[in-house]
N, C-alpha and C positions, 0 to 999 in steps of 0.2 A: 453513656455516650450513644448517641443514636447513628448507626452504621447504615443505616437505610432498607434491614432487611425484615423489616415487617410490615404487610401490606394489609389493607382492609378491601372484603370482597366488593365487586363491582356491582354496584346495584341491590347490594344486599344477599344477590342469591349467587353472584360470580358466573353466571351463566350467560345467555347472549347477549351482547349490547344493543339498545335500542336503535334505530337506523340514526345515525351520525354522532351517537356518541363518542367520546372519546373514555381511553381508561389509562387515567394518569400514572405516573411512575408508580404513586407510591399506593396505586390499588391493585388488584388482581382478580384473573379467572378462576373458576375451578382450578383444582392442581393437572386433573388429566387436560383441560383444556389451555394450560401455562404450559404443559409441556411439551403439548403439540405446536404450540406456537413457539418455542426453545428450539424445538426440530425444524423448523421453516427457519427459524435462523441460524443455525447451520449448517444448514443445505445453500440461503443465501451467500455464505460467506465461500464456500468452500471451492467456487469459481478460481477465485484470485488466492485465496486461502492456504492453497495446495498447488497451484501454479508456481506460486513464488517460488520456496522453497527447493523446488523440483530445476527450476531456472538458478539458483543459486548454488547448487550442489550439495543444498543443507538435505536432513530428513523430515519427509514429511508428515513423519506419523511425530515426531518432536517437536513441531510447527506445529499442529493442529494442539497437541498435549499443552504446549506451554501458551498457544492463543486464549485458551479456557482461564489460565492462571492469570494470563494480564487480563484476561475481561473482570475476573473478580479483584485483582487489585485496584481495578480503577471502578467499580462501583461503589467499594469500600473508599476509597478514597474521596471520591465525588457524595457519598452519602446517598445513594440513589435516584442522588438527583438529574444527572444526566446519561439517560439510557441508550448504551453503545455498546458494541463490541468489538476487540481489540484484533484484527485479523493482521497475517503476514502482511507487513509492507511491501510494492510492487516496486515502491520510490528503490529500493534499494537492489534492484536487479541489474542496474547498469555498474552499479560500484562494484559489486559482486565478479561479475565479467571484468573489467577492467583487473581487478586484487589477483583473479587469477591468472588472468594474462600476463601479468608480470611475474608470473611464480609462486604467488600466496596460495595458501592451503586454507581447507574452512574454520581453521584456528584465526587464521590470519583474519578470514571474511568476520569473525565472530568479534573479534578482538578490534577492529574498526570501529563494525557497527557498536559495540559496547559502548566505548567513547561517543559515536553520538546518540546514545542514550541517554550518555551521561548531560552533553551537551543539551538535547532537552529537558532535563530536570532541571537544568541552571534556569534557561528559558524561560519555564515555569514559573519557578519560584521570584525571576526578574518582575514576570508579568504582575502577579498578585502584589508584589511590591509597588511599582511604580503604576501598576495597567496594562489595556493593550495600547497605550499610545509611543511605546517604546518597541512595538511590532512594525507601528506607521512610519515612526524616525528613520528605523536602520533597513529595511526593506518593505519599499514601495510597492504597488501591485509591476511596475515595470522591471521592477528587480526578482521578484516572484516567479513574475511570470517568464520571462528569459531563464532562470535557473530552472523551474519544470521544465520547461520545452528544451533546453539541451541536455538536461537527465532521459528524456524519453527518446530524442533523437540518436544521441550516443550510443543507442542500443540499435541501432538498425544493423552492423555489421553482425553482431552475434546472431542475428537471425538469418544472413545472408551466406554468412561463410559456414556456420556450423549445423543450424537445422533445418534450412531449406533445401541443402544438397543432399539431407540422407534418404529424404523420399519426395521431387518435387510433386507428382502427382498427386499424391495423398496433401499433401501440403496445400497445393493448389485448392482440391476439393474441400479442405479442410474451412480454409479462408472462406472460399464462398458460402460455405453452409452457415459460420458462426456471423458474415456478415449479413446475411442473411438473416438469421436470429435475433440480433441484433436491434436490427432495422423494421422486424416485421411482426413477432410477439409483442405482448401487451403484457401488463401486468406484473405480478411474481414472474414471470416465464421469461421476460428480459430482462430481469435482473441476475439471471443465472444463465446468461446467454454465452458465458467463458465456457463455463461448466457443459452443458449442451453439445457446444463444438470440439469438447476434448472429448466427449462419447461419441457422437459421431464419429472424429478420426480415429479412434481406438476400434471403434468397427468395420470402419474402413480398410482400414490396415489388417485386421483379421479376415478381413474377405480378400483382399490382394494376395493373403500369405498362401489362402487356399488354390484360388484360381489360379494364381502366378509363378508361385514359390518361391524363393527366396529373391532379393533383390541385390545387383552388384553396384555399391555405390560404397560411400562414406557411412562410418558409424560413427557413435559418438566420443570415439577417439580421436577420429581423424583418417582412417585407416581406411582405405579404398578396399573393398572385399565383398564377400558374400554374407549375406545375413539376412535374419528372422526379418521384419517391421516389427513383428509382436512379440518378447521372448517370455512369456510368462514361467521359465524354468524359476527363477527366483523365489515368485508365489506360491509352487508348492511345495518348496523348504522353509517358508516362512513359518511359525508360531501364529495360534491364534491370539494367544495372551502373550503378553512379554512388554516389558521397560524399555523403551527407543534408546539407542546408543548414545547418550552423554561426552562433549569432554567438553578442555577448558579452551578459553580464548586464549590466543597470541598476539603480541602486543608491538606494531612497527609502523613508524613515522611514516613511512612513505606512504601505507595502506591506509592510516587515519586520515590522513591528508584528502583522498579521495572522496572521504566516505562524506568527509565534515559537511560540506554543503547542503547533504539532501538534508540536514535540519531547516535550514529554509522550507523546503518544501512541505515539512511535516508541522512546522508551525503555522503556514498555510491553511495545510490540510486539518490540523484540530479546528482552527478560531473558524474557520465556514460550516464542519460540523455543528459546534458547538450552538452558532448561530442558528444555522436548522432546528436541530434540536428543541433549542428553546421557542422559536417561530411555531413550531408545530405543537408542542406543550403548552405555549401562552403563560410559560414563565421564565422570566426573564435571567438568563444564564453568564449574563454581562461577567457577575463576580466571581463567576468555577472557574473561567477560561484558562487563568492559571493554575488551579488546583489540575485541571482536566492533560494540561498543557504535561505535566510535572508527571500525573501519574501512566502519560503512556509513554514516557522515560522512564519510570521503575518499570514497568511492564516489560522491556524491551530490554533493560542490562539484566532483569530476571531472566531472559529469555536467553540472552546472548552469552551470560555466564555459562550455562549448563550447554552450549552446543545451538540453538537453537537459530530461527531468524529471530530481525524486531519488528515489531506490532505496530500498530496504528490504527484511527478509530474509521469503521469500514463503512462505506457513503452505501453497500450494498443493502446493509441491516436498514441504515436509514430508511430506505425507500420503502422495504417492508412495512416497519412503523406507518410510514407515510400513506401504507395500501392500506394496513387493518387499521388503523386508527387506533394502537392498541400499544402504547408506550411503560406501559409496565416494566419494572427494572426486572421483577421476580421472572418474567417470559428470558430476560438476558442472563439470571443463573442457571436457566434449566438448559441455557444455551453452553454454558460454559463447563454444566458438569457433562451432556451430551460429548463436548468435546474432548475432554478429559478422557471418557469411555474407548471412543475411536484412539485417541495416543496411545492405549497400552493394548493396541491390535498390530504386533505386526506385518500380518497378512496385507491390510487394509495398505499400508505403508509398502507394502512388493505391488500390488496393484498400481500404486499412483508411480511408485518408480519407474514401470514396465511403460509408460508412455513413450510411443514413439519419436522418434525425432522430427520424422516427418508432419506427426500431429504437431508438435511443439512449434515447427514452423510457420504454419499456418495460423496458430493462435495470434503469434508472436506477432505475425506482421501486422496484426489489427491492435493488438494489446499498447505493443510499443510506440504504434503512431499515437494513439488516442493518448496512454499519458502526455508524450511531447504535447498535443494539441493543446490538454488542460492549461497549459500555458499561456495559450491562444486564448483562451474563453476567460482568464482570469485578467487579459490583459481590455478583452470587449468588456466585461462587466465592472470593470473600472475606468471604463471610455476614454484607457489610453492613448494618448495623442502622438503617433509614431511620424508626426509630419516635423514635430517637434526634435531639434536635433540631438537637442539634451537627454532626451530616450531614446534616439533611434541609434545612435553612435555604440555608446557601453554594450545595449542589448545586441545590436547586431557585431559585434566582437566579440562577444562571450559566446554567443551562439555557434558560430562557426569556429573558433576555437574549440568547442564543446562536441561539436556534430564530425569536424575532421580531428579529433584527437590530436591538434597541437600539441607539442611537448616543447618546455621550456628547461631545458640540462643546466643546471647550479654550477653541480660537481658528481665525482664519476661516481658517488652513491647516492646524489639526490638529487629529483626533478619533479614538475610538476605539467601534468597532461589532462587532456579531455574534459573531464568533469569538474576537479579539484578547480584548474588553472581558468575553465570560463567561469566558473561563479565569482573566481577572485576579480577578474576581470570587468566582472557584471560591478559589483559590487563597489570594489575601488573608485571602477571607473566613472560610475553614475554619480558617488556624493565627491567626488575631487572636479569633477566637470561643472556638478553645480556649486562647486564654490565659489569658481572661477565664472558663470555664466553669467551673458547678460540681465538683468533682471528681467525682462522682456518674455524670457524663455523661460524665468520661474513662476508665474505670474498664473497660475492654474489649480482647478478645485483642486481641494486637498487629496493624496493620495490614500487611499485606504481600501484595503483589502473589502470585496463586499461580504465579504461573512466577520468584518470586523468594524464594519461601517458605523454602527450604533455605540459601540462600546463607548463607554469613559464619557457620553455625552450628559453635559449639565458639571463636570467636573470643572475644578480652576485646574 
């Protein structure tokens, strides 16, 4: 069976490619030069990578460990055919906050997200059967695009009420630097532009502690007091080698409930991958979508069984590929046993914990609007027509149900709020509206996501 882990050198000697070549999956460079390019990809990843995780109350040194494990279940799985790597999903920071604001523990957050793992593998396995045109049927890009943008809105309180107050200064500074970064780097250097702004505020905050000394505000309990910004006492009880703390997921309706939605957005998110991918390869990836679809579902209940976050394929690597022209799957194992390496460091893991709250503010307020935006930009690149009432009604209901965390009370142990209750909203309310709508108002190009736009063309 051919698993896709044998590559033929580039050029014959694996050495530098000629100016504009490309080096397809299934070729390679040298090994020292595969593996320097494995390290530029996770350095690219490790922005959002290590963010997540840190924002979710998971560990990150178990984030990073079981990231490496889904990158190689889904190369394995895709045959190395489509070269990705599986980093922390961001989609699932807002679910996370909401689970625990109700009381859930990271059993509970784990135990969620597991289920929609599971729920992408169904996904998966749906797509390869019928297609992607059963992505087009039951979620349009206006349905898409309304459920990202109230996933990334719904997160603006966490950044308001918990990390902006524990250091707004540093917060402040923090924003501009990374918006900054952002805006103004080229290259590799913007695509690690998260990354960037969490060292700056980590420095920042280390020169306040000096000059300032301690700050009296809120920590990350909630607790008005005096305190470090920096407290690296953690770091030097950490181990340098050692196992990340493991446990098992917990399993409750009201927290699945939340979490189910953001499969929307990660079905989204694989099929616009997927289509890059293949765009920039110049081979056609129509047929993985669902193998691709399915294996960052196992990736992700792999992940969520033992403790961990879930995965999703990271648009950061992309861009990488997209700088060196250099799509090798063997550059994404040397990425994924890198990754491996950092998981069983400790140390590494008291480091990212020790992030400020103040930095985390600052991040956050860039981080959180631009996901909601993606929503915005998936709804321009589908030239959704918001004049139309048939999109503008559902979406704009689900949204602010989603942004004000509406709660709908059933009974005294079930309800549904913020995220769960605006996709339901979105969703419902878009194919029940057009059942009912005039044809007039149905009467427009077909909907299709644009990283799914091609699929299934020439099919009955």
């Amino acid at each position: 069976m051919d698993l896709g882990v044998r590559w033929k050198l580039h050029g014959g000697d694996g050495r530098t490619p000629a100016p504009g070549a490309v080096v397809r999956p299934d070729e390679r460079l040298t090994w020292p030069r595969t593996a320097g390019l494995g390290a530029q990809h996770v350095v690219a990843m490790f922005g959002a990578s290590f963010v997540a995780p840190v924002l979710m109350g998971l560990d990150p040194n178990l984030a990073i460990m079981m990231s490496g494990v889904a990158t190689i279940v889904f190369l394995l799985a895709t045959r190395g055919h489509v070269p990705s790597y599986l980093g922390c999903s961001l989609s699932f920071v807002g679910v996370a906050a909401v689970i625990r604001a109700q009381g859930g523990s990271s059993a509970t957050v784990t135990g969620a997200v597991f289920v929609v793992g599971v729920a992408l593998f169904l996904v998966g396995l749906a797509v390869r059967r019928f297609g992607a045109r059963i992505i087009h049927a039951t979620m349009p890009p206006i349905v898409t695009g309304a459920v990202v943008m109230l996933i990334g809105f719904n997160l603006a309180p966490v950044t308001a009420s918990t990390y902006w107050p524990q250091d707004q200064w540093t917060a402040l500074l923090t924003m501009l630097f990374t918006g900054l970064a952002v805006v103004c780097l080229r290259g590799f250097w913007s695509r690690i532009a998260i990354f960037l702004g969490l060292v700056f505020g980590y420095g920042v905050s280390w020169v306040f502690d000096l000059v300032f000394g301690k700050i009296h505000s809120v920590d990350a309990s909630g607790r008005l007091t005096d305190h470090w910004r920096l407290d690296l006492s953690g770091v030097d009880k950490a181990d340098w080698i050692g196992l990340p703390t493991l446990h098992g997921p917990s399993f409750e309706w009201s927290a699945i409930l939340v979490a189910l939605p953001v499969v929307i957005a990660l079905v989204a998110e694989n099929a616009g991958h997927v289509k890059a991918v293949g765009e920039m390869t110049g081979e056609s990836l129509d047929n993985r979508l669902g193998t691709a679809i399915s294996a960052d579902g196992v990736g992700s209940m792999l992940s969520t069984a033992v403790g961990g976050p879930p995965n999703t394929t990271y648009s950061e690597n992309i861009g990488v590929m997209a700088a060196t022209r250099v799509y090798s799957t063997a550059a994404y194992w040397a990425a994924a046993g890198f990754a491996l390496l950092f998981g069983v460091c400790p140390k590494f893991g008291a480091v990212v914990a020790a992030i400020p709250g103040g930095v985390l503010g600052g991040i956050t307020v860039i981080l959180y609007g631009m996901i909601g935006l993606l929503g915005a930009q998936i709804w321009l690149n589908a030239k959704v027509d918001l004049r139309n009432p048939l999109n503008l009604v559902p979406a704009a209901a689900g949204i602010i149900i989603g942004v004000g965390n509406v709660t709908m009370k059933f009974t005294d142990t079930f309800s549904l709020s913020g995220i769960a209750l605006g996709t339901i909203v979105v969703i419902t309310g878009y194919h029940a509206l057009r059942a009912f709508a005039p044809a007039h108002l149905k009467t427009q190009h077909p909907l299709l996501d644009e990283g799914t736009s091609s699929y299934d063309e020439g099919k009955p």
